[in-house]
C-alpha positions as CSV (number, residue, x, y, z in Angstrom):
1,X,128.7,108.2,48.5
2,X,128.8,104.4,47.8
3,X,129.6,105.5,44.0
4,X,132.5,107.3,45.4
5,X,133.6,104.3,47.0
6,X,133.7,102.2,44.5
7,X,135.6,104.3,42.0
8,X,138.0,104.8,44.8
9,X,138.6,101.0,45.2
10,X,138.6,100.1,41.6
11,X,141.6,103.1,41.3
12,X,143.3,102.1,44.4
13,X,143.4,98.5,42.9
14,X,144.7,99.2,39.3
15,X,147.5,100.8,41.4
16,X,148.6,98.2,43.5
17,X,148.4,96.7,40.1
18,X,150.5,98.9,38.4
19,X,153.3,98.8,41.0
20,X,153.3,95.4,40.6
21,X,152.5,94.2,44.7
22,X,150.0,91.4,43.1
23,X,150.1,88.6,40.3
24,X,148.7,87.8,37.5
25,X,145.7,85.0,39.3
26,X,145.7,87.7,42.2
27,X,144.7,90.9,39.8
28,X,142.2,88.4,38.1
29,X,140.7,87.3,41.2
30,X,140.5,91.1,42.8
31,X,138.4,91.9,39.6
32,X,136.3,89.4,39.4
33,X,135.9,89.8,43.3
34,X,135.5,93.5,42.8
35,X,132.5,93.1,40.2
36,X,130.7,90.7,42.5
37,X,130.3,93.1,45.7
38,X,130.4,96.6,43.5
39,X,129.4,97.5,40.3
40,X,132.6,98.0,38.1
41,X,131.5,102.1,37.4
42,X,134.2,102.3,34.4
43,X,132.9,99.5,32.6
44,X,132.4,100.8,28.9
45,X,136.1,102.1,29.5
46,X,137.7,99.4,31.0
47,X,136.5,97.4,27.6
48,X,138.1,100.1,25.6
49,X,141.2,100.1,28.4
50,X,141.7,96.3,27.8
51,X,141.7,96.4,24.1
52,X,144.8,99.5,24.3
53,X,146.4,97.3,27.0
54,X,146.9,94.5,25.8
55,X,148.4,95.5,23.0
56,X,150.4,98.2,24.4
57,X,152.0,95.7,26.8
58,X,152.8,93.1,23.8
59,X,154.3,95.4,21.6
60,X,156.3,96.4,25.2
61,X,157.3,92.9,25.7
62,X,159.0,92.8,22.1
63,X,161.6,95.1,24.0
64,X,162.8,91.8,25.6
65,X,163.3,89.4,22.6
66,X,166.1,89.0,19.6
67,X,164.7,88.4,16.3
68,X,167.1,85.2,15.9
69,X,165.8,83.3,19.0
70,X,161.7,84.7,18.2
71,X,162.1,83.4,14.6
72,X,163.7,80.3,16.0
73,X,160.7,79.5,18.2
74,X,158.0,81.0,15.6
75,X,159.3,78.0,13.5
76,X,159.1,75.8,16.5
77,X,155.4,76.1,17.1
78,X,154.6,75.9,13.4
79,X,153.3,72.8,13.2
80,X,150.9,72.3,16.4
81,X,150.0,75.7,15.4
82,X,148.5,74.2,12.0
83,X,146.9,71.3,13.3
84,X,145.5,72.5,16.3
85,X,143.8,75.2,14.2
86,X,142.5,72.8,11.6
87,X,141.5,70.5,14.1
88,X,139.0,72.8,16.5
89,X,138.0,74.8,13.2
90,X,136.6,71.2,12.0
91,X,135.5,70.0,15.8
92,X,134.2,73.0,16.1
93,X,131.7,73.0,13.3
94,X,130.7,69.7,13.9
95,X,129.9,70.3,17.7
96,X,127.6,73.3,16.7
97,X,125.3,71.3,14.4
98,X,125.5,68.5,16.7
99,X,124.4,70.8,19.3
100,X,121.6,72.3,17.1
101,X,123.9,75.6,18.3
102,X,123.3,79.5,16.3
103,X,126.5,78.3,14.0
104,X,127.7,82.1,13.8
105,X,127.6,81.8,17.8
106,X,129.5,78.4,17.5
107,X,131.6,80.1,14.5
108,X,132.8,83.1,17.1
109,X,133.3,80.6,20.3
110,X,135.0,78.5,17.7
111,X,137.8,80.8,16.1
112,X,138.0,82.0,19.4
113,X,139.2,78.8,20.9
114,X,141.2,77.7,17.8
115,X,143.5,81.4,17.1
116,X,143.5,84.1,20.1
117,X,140.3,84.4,22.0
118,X,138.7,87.9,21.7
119,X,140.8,89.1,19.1
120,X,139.6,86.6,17.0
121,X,136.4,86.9,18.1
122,X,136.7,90.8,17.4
123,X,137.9,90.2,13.9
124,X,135.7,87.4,12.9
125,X,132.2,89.3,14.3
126,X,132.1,91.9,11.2
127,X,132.9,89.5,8.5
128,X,129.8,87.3,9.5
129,X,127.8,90.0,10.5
130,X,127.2,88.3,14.1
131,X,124.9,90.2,16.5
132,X,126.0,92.3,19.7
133,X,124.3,89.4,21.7
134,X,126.1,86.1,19.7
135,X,129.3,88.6,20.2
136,X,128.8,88.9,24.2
137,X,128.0,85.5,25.1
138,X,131.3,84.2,22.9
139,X,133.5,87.1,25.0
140,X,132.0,86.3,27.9
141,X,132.6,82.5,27.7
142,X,136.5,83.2,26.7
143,X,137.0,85.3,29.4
144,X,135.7,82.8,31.8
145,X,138.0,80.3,30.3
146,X,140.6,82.4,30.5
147,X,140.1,83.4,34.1
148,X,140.0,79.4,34.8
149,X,143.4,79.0,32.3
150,X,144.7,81.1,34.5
151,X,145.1,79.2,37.5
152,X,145.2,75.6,35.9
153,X,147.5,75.7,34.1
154,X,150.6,77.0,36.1
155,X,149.5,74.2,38.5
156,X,149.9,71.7,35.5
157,X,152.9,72.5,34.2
158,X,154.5,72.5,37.9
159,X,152.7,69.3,38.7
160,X,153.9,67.4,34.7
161,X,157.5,69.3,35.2
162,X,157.1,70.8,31.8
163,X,160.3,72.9,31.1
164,X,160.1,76.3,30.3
165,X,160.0,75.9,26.3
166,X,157.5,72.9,26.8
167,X,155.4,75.1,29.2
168,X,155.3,78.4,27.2
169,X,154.4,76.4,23.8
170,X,151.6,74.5,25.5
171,X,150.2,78.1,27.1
172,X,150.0,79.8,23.5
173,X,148.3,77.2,22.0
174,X,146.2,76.5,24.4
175,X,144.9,79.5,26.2
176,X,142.2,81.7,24.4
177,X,143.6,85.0,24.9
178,X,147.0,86.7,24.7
179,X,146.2,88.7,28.2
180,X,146.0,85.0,29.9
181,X,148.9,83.3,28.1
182,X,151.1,86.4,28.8
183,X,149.9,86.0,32.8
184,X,150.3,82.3,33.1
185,X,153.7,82.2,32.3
186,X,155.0,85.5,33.9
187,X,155.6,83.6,36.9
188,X,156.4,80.7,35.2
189,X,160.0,82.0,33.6
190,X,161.5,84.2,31.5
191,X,161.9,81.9,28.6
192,X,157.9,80.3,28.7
193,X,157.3,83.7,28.7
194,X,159.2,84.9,25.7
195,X,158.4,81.7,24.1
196,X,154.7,81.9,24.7
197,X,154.5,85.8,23.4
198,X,156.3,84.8,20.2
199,X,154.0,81.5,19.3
200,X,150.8,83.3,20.3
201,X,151.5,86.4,18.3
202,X,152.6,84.9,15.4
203,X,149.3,82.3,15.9
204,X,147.3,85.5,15.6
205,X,148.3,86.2,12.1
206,X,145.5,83.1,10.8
207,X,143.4,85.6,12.0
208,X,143.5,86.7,8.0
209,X,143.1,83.3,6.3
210,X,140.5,82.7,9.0
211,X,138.3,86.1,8.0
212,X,138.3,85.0,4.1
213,X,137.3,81.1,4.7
214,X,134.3,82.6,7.7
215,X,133.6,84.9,4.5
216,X,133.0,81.7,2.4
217,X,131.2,79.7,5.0
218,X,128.5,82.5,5.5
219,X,128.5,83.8,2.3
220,X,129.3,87.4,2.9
221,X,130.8,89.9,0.7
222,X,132.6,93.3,1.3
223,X,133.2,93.0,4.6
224,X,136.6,94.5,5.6
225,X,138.8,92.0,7.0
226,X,140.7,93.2,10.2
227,X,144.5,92.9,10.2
228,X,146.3,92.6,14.2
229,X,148.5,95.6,12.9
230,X,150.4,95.8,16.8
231,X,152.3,92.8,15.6
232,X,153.8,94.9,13.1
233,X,154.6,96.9,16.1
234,X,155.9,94.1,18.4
235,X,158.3,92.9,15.4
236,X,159.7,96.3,15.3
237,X,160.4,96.7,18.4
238,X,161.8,93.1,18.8
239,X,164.4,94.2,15.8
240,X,165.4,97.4,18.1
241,X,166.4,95.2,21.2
242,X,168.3,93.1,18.8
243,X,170.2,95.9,16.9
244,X,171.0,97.3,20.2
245,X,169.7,101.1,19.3
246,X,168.6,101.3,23.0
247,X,170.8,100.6,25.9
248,X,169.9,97.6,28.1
249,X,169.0,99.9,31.1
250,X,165.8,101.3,28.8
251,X,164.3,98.1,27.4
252,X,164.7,96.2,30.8
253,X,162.5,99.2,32.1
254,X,160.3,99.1,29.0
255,X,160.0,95.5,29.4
256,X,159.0,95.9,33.3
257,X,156.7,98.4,32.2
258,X,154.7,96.3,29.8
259,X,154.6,93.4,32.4
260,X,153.4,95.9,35.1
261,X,150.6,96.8,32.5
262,X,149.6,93.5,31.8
263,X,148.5,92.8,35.3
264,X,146.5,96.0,35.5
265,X,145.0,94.3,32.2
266,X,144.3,90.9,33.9
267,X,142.1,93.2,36.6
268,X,140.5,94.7,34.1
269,X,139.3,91.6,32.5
270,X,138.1,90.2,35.9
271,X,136.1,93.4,36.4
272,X,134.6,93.0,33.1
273,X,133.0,89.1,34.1
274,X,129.1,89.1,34.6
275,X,127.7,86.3,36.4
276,X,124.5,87.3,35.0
277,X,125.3,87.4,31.2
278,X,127.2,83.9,31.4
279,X,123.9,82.5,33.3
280,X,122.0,84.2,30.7
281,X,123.6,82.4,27.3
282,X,122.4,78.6,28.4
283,X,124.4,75.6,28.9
284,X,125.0,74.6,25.1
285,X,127.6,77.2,23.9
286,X,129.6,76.6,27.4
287,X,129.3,72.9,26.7
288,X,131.1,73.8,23.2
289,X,133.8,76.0,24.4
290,X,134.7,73.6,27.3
291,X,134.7,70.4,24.7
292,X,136.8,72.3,22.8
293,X,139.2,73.6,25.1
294,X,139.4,70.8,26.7
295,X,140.6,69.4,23.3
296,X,143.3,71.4,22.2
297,X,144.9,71.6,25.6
298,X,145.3,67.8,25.7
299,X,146.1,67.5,21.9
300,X,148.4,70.2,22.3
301,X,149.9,68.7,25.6
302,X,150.4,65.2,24.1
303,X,151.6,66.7,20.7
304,X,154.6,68.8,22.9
305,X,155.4,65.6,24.8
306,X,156.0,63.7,22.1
């Protein structure tokens, strides 16, 4: 009965999700809420779920954007993209041997913090051959991050009086994961949403040069380096909406659509948090991820400022 129950919340949730009655922190919050007083019974699926997601909603999101104004803002963010990356990478390495930290745990945590969260994480975990157990712990410290990100930030940029551009830039460089960029700007605006989508994605792409320096650094060989093919995807369907194939009627509902999605996402995510695993991975790789995060959202603040 009680597992009846619970399958019946966690549906009747991801459809107030869907229809879009919550926000982003508010579909975060019901997961994490949910996972706490029931066990999330679709948990192997919502992982799966989350991965589709995501990237479903991104490449929906491209419905919304004209490839002048992305490339525009792709060459924007070029620069604080480059240093912030170099920057963690190096802060990064340092920490975990100052630490005395599992350096592929530290590696994954890391390139996590510096590119795009778990998709980094994700791509990075075969090249070094990292454990199921190093790879948990670093998801299940970017999540938490994440969830945090989340809520902080919004209440930043309102509090600073970043503008939209300033707002959306700082979110894709400093937020782990797509999911949470995407939700702390959809309530934002429009244009720190657009903005942030553009920088992050196109920040994903040092997922590549990323995989073959991780190959050097552990000294691996014929491991197959992952490429973020939706991107492909999302630039196609940013060149639709700017030829104008579709009519502005279909890509405003597509563009809903992949919003609407993206909360259901954020729930996901939340129902996916264990209190017990992130108790369970010690107080030295959180100390890492928060240094570092910590970090690049000032560097990254100052750097936009200026």
């Amino acid at each position: 009965m009680k597992d009846i129950f619970s399958k019946a919340v966690f549906l009747l949730i991801g459809i107030i999700a869907l229809l879009g009655v919550i926000n982003s922190p508010a579909a975060l919050l019901l997961g994490f809420a949910y996972t706490l007083f029931l066990n999330n019974p679709f948990k192997e699926y919502s992982h799966k779920a989350i991965h589709y997601f995501l990237k479903i909603s991104v490449v929906g999101l491209g419905f919304g954007m004209f490839i002048k104004e992305t490339l525009a803002t792709g060459k924007e963010g070029l620069s604080v993209t480059i240093y912030s990356i170099f920057l963690t990478l190096t802060l990064g390495l340092l920490l975990s041997k100052f630490l005395k930290l599992d350096l592929k745990l530290g590696h994954l945590i890391t390139s996590g913090t510096a590119i795009c969260g778990g998709s980094a994480i994700a791509a990075i975990s075969p090249v070094i051959k990292a454990k199921s157990k190093i790879i948990s712990i670093a998801l299940g410290i970017v999540f938490l991050l994440n969830s945090i990100a989340l809520f902080v930030f919004p209440a930043v940029g309102n509090f600073l009086h970043l503008t939209q551009e300033q707002f959306g830039l700082w979110c894709a460089i400093a937020i782990h994961d797509t999911s949470s960029v995407v939700g702390a700007t959809l309530g934002y605006g429009d244009e720190a949403l657009r903005i942030a989508t553009t920088v992050k994605l196109s920040r994903t792409l040092w997922i590549i040069p990323l995989s073959f320096f991780s190959m050097l650094l552990f000294k691996t060989k014929g491991e197959r380096i992952k490429i973020p093919y939706f991107i492909v995807l999302f630039i196609i369907a940013i060149l639709i909406n700017s030829s104008h194939m579709l009519p502005e009627t279909a890509t405003s509902f597509i563009v809903l659509i992949a919003k609407r999605l993206l909360i259901l996402t954020l729930f996901l995510v939340g129902s996916t948090i264990s209190i017990k695993d992130l108790k369970s991975t010690g107080v030295k790789p959180i100390v890492l991820a928060l240094v570092l995060w910590i970090f690049i959202s000032i560097f990254s603040l100052v750097y936009i400022l200026n």
